[in-house]
Structure formats: C-alpha cells, structure tokens
Residue, then its C-alpha position, 0 to 999 in steps of 0.5 A: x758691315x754689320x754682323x747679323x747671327x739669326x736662327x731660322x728654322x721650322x719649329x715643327x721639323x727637327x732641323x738645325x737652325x740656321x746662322x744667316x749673315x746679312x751685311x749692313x742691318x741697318x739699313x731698312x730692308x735688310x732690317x727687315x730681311x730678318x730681325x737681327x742682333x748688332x755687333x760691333x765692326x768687326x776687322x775683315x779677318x774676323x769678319x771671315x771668321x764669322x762668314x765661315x759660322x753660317x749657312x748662309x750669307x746675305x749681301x744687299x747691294x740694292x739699296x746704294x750704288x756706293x762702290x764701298x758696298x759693292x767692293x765689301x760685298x765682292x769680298x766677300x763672295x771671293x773670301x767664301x770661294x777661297x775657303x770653300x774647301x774647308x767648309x765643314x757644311x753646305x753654304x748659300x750665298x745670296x746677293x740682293x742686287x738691283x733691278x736697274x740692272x735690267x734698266x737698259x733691256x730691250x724685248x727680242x722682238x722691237x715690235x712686241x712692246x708689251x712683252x715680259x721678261x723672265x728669269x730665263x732672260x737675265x743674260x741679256x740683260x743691260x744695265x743702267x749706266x750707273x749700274x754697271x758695277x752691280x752688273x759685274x758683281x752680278x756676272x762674278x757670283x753666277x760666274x762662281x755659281x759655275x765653277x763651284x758645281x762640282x763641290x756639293x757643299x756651296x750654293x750661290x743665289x742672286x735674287x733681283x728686287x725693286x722694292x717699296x716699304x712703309x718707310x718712304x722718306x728713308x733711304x736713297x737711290x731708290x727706284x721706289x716711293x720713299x726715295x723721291x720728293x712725293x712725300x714733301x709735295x704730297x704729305x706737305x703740300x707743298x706743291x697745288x698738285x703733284x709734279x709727275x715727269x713725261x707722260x707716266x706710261x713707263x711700267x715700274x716693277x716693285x716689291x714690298x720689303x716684307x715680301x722680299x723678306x719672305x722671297x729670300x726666306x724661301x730660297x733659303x729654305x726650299x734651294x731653288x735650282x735656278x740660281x737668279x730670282x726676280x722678287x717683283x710682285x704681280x702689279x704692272x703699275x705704270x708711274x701715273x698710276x703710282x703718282x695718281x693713287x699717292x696724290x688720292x690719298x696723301x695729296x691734293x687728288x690730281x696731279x701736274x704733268x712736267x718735263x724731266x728739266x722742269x722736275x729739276x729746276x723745280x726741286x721737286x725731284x733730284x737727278x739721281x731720282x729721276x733716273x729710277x723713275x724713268x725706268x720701264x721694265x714689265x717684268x714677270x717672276x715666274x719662279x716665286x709664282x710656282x715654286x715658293x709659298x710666300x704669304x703676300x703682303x702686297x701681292x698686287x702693289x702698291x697702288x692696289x694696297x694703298x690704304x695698307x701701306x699708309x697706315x704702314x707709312x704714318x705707323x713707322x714715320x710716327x706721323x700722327x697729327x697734332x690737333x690743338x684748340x686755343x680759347x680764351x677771352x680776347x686779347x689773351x694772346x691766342x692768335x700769337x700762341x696759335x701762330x708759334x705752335x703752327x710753326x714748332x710743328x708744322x700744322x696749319x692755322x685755322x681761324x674762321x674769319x680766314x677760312x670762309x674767305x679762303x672757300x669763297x676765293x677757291x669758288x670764285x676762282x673756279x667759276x672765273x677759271x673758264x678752263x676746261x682743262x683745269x675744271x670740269x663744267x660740272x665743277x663750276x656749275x657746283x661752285x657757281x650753285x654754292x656761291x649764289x647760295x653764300x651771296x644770298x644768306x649774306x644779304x639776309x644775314x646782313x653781311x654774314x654768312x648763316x652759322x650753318x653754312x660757316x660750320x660746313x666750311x669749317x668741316x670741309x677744312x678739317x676734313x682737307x688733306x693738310x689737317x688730317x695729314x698734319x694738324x691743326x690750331x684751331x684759333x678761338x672757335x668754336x665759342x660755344x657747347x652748340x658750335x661745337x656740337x654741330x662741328x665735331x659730332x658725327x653724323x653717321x655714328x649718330x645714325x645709329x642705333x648705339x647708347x654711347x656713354x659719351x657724345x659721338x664726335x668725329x675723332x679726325x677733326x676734333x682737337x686732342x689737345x684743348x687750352x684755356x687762357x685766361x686772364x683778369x679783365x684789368x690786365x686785359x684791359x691794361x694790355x690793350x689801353x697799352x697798344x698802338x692805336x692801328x694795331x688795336x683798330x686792325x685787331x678791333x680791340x677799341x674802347x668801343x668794340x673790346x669792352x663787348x667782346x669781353x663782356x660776351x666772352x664772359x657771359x658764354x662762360x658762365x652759360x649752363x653748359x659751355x664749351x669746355x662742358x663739351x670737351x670734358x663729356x668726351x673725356x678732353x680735359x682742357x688745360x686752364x692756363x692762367x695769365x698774369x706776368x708780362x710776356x710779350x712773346x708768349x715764349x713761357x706760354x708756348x713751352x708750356x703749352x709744348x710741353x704738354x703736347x710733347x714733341x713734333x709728330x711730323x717731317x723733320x727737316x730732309x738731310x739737305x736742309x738738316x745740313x744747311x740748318x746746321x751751317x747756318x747755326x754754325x755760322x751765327x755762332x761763329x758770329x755770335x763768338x766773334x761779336x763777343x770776342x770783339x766786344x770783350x776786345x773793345x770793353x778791354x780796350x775801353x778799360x784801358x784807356x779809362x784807366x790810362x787817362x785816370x793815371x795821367x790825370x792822377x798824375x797830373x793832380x799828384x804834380x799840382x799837389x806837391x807843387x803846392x805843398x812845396x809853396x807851402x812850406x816855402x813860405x812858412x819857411x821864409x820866417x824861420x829862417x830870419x829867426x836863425x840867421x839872426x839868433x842861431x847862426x852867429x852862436x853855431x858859426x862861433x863854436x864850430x870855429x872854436x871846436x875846429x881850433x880845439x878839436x875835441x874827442x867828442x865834437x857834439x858834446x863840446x858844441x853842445x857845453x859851448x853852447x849852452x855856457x853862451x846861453x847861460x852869459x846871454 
C-alpha cells in the first residue's frame, strides 16, 4: 500500500485537521478520493505505526478482486481492532468495497421486478461468485462495527460504490464504461456499430468518482449512523441506454446487438467483463439523498452527463486530434508522407478522389439494401435523392461531380466521428485560396453580425498543422523519368499528363492569393519544407514532419497487445542477435579457412622454392667441385697425412706453412 498523509478540515471552523490513510493511491479513484502525497512502501510494522497517526483509514477494495488487496485490507482493519485500546483519539475506518456484492440479490417479492433496494437491506444481500472474498470482509468489518460499540473512540464505516470516472480506458475489473472494450469500438471505430450483449434491459447503478469522493468526504465529516452506505447516483440507466449514448457521441450512432458468446468470440468484450455488465440492480441510497450535502458532479449519470464526462475523458486521456494538411507539387511525395503519418498516429488518410467514391458507394448500398431493419424508407428515399442529383451533375460536368457538391462530401467527411475523434491528413487538397474557403469557413459564425480580424473557420475540421514540400521541376522530373512505366500510368505521372499538372501546380502558386495566403490570415503558418536528396522512404521527411507535430494524442496500444508488442520486438531481437552471432560464426570460419588454405599453399610455394634453390646450387656446385678434386684435394690430402705423421702442437698453422711451401715449388 501506498501511504496517503491528508489534512482536511472546514477553513472557517476551529477544527484539528484530520490525517486520512487511503491504500493504494495510485490507483485512479483513490487518486481521486483525495489528493495525496506518495511515501515510499513502508513494512507492515511501520504501516501500523502510520495507521495509529490518523483519524481515519480509507481501504479501496472496488477497483480489483486480486486477493493481495483484500488480504492487506483485512490487515488492516484487524491490526486497527488489536490496538484500539491504545487509540489516543476517535478512529474511522472506512471500507470502499463493490456493489457486485449485491450482484446476486433478489427483491423479496419475486413478483415486484422493479423494486429498489436500500441500505437497510444489505444483510440479505448475494454476492457475485467472484466476489465472495469482498463479501466476507464486508461481514468482518460490520462484525467489528458490532463489538466495538462499547468503546466510544472507533468507528467503522463501509460504503458500497459502483462508480465511472473520466478515465475510461484504465483500470480493470470494472462494472463501469472504462473498463470494457467500447473505448476501441467506439473512439476507434473499429467495429461499423457498436456490440451490445442480451437485450440491454438489466439496470447498472454508477457513481461518478468525483461524486464518490465527496460520498466519503461527508461520512468523514458528518459520522452517519448507519454504518453501510450506498454511493450510486440518481440514474437507472439500463445498458442499451449507456451503449446508446456512447455510441451517439463517441461512435458511429447505432448500435448491434449480440450474444454473450458472440462478445467473446469477437473480442469485443472479455469474459471478466462481461460479468460487470450483466448486472442488474435498481438501487436506491437513501442516505446520501437525506443525510449528506454532496454537491454533484453527475447527479443524474452518465447517459445524462454525456457531454460532460467527454470532455472529462479527451481532457484526462489527452486524446486531442491531430489535423495535417500536405500540399505540394506532384510527385513530391505527398501520398507516401500522408500514409506514414496516418500510421504513427493513428489518423485517417483523406484524399478526395477516395472520399467521393467512398459517399457514393455508402449511397448505393443504402438504396440497394432494401432492408428495413437496417435502414429506414426515409433514409433510402435521401440516398436515392442524393445519388440521382450526383449522376446528374456527372453528366453535365463530363464525368465529374460539380466543385460544390465534392466540397459538401468532404465537410461531411471531416465532420464524421473518426476525423474529429482522431484526425486527419489531408492528402493534396484543397489546391486553391477558394476551395479552401469554402471547406473550412464557417457558416453560422459568418452569419453573424461580428468583425472578426481574421476569417472565420471551422476549428473541427481545419488542420493544425499545414506542410509545404516542394521541390525542383528538374528533380521532379528526374523522379518520375525514373519510375516504372505501370506505376507511373497508375499514378498519371506520364510525359503527357505530368508535365500539365506541374505547370498547373505552378501557376496555382504564384496566383494573387493562394492557398498558403489562406492558412497564413488564420494564423497557421505552414512549414515549407524542401526536397532536394534521394529518400525513397521519406523516412527524413516523416521525422521531421513528426517532430514538429510531436507526439501521438491518441490510444496507444491496450496492455494485451503492449505484451504481445513486446514479445514480438524480443523475439526479432533474439533473431537479429542470433543472425549476427551466426554470421560472425561464419565470417570467423570463413577467415579460417582462407587463412588455412593461404598457409598450405604459402607451404607449398616455400617447398617449391627451396626445392629450386637447391637445384640451383647443385649445379652451380658440380664445377667447383672438379676444380678441387683435381687442384686442391691431392695437395690437402698429402699434408693432412704429413701433419698426422708429425703431430704438431698447432695443426692449422702446419697445414697452412705446408701448404703454402707446396705452392711456392709449384
């Protein structure tokens, strides 16, 4: 557990602030229970030492069924009963626990399906099968409520929350938005709509975390009597009007029904999960209605504080979008940059050409859907109107769709949940100061009687963030002469369309007012960012540009797929590591061998040479060797004989006299 010190107390009384304890801080609602300052762990020992320094102790077992918590938190409250004796002040222990422990509970009339349950009725409450443990320590904290009401120094307090807070994608085991996969399906689009399991009828009681804060703030204060407190708010939202209302804001506006089995399979939801969201309870808490002087956050829940709790949710996950408009000459590289950027952070391509085929594809298949259930008469009537009006501005406009028409696409495309949740790049359009005018002003502002000092725009859908490439027509040119001759059909980058485009692309920039003029008067300065090295991957490019837009403001990966990200990297470097080893293995073996086989044959060479040089000196030997057999061998051999005859004291100088005194007669 983490240690929590707090002082709390009314300003305008002359009370002794209090020292609150709250375990595990953090965690995000007990980061939230109160604002605290972090020690380190302390041993058990020394946690009881700091337990027996304040009035009161705050356990929070609803955010995980891990048994550890449970085990620290029974600790806890036993450790406090042990030493009540020696309290120097009164005491208040209180224990956040989880409403699954009610999960199971069943109205005393079978026939009253609507009845709510109170306070009063927590002794016959059922837990959920996975919550038996919280159940226990439950039943051991009122059980020591019970035996210390003789002392008038302790108090003991549990209070019963199910709550929801801003940070949805945290946290787990959850009966609450943030703990379920809506966040991927909705905020990411991942699914056409989003999964809803059963019918959606069960009731699911909540409580803001701010709320709950205040719930514990006041039982501090004010000691009820009733010592369990339900902290839920005054909503009755079932599940399909939670799923609804996420899916409205957050999503693509409807939802899709599917079995518990099918959840599964589909990974939209995890068993666990599942298991939250079954639950129907219509709970009432009656006590915090009459008794405290809480000053709501989300009174009425979350599907009535929607708006609210979504700006609470982008502010605290920071997911801001990241809106990015690439113009430059053709072949520059736009598209490629466009497609890297979408991938680093998770934004959405925009390239016109695409987006009308996409509308008009989404029209078709609304007026050939025939499907009631899926579409109303109403809709398709709309999209049989719409597409009737696009054939007919193609035919007038030789196969094109008139400039107006493809500017309201575009609007509606960045106006679409996926842009303004995530983002956007927008690929080579707008190309002019007009275009963009019309696609970023907006009209209700304009409608007013304002004098703005700069045009008015639409702030959702007008990028942020505005890049210039460019580069010489002789290395343009140079690029494309160098690209295959399919690829530079596909891209229409032909002798005879390219050499157009870039004249057009030229001329559009050097008009009286262009479309960086536009940007500049809203105060979006582009960035104009020259070309002039060979980078086929645009990887220089795409860090710069990345550096200047900075980090990714979206979902990072869930802890599931960080692990299996992480694997993955581990594996390829094992790879990597094994491959170098392997080839420094081989380059050594290689070595080796070249070495050996320069050795045998230096070897082999060194053999030939002294064979040769032996030759050599044979036969340069062969004449010396007559020449003193037949002048110096007989003259040697007679005074060796007469020197072994005499035996002189000094052979060498008698040889040396005989022979010289031989020399001198012959």
């Amino acid at each position: 557990p983490k240690i929590l010190a707090s002082k709390m107390g009314d300003t305008n009384k002359r009370t002794r602030p209090k020292r609150i304890f709250v375990n595990d801080v953090d965690r995000y609602s007990s980061e939230h229970i109160a604002k605290v300052t972090l020690a380190n762990s302390p041993t058990r020992d020394e946690l009881l030492g700091h337990l027996l320094e304040c009035d009161v102790v705050v356990y929070n077992i609803s955010e995980s069924a891990t048994q550890q918590q449970i085990e620290d938190a029974t600790w806890a409250i036993t450790a406090l009963h042990d030493e009540m004796g020696n309290f120097k002040s009164r005491k208040m222990f209180i224990l956040v626990s989880s409403v699954m422990t009610w999960a199971m509970t069943k109205p005393q009339n079978p026939e009253e399906t609507d009845v709510m349950l109170t306070e009063e009725e927590f002794r016959r409450k059922r837990p959920h099968p996975s919550f038996k443990n919280h159940n226990n320590l439950e039943k051991l904290v009122l059980k020591l409520v019970q035996h210390t009401q003789k002392y008038s120094n302790s108090m003991v307090a549990v209070t019963q929350c199910n709550y929801f807070c801003p940070n949805f994608s945290n946290g787990k085991n959850r009966c609450n938005y943030e703990n379920t996969n809506w966040k991927n399906v909705a905020w990411l689009m991942q699914f056409p709509k989003v999964p809803l399991f059963g019918q959606g009828t069960n009731h699911i009681p909540m409580i803001h975390v701010y709320d709950l804060g205040g719930v514990i703030q006041n039982i501090i204060e004010l000691k009820p009597k009733s010592k369990y407190v339900l902290a839920v708010d005054d909503s009755k939202n079932t599940l399909e009007d939670i799923v609804k209302m996420i899916s409205a804001t957050l999503g693509p506006g409807t939802i899709n029904k599917l079995s518990e089995q099918d959840a599964i399979s589909m990974k939209a939801f995890k068993p666990e999960e599942l298991e939250y969201l079954n639950i129907n309870l219509r709970l009432d808490a009656f006590i915090i209605k009459d008794s405290f002087s809480l000053r709501w956050k989300s009174e009425a829940g979350m599907v009535e504080n929607m708006a609210s709790i979504v700006e609470e949710y982008r502010d605290t996950r920071q997911l801001l979008p990241i809106r990015v408009c690439l113009v430059g000459p053709p072949a520059v590289g736009k598209t490629t940059v466009a497609e890297k950027l979408c991938s680093h952070y998770k934004i959405h391509h925009i390239k016109i050409k695409e987006v009308v085929e996409e509308k008009i594809a989404q029209l078709v298949g609304i007026v050939n859907e025939g499907n009631p259930e899926n579409v109303s008469e109403e809709e398709v009537a709309a999209a049989q109107k719409e597409l009737e009006l696009f054939n007919t501005s193609r035919e007038i406009n030789g196969g094109r769709l008139a400039d107006h028409l493809v500017f309201d696409i575009l609007q509606k495309k960045l106006n679409s949940k996926p842009c303004t949740n995530q983002g956007f790049v927008l690929d080579g359009f707008p190309k002019t100061y007009e275009q963009a005018k019309l696609i970023f002003s907006d009209e209700d502002m304009e409608n007013q009687d304002l004098m703005p000092e700069k045009p008015l725009y639409n702030k959702n859908i007008t990028p942020e963030h505005v890049f210039a490439l460019n580069a010489t027509d002789y290395f343009l040119t140079k690029r494309v002469l160098g690209l295959p001759q399919s690829v530079a059909e596909e891209k229409h980058y032909t002798q005879e369309e390219f050499v157009p485009r870039l004249t057009r692309y030229r001329q559009l920039s050097t008009a009286e007012e262009t479309l960086l003029d536009y940007f500049d008067e809203l105060e979006i300065h582009p960035e104009h960012i020259g070309i002039f090295f060979k980078d086929t991957a645009h990887i220089r490019l795409q860090t710069k540009i990345t550096e200047m837009v900075g980090i990714p403001k979206n979902y990072g990966l869930s802890p599931e797929e960080q692990e299996e990200e992480d694997r993955k990297k581990e594996e390829e470097r094992m790879q990597k590591v094994a491959a170098e080893a392997a080839e420094k293995k081989r380059r050594n073996e290689a070595a080796l061998a070249e070495m050996a086989a320069q050795y045998e044959e230096w070897q082999k060479n060194l053999s030939e040479v002294k064979r040769q040089e032996h030759d050599l000196l044979e036969a340069h030997a062969l004449p010396l060797r007559n020449y003193l057999m037949k002048n110096v061998m007989p003259s040697l051999t007679e005074a060796m004989l007469e020197c072994s005859k005499i035996k002189p004291e000094d052979p060498v100088d008698f040889l040396a006299e005989h022979l010289l005194r031989n020399n001198q007669k012959e």
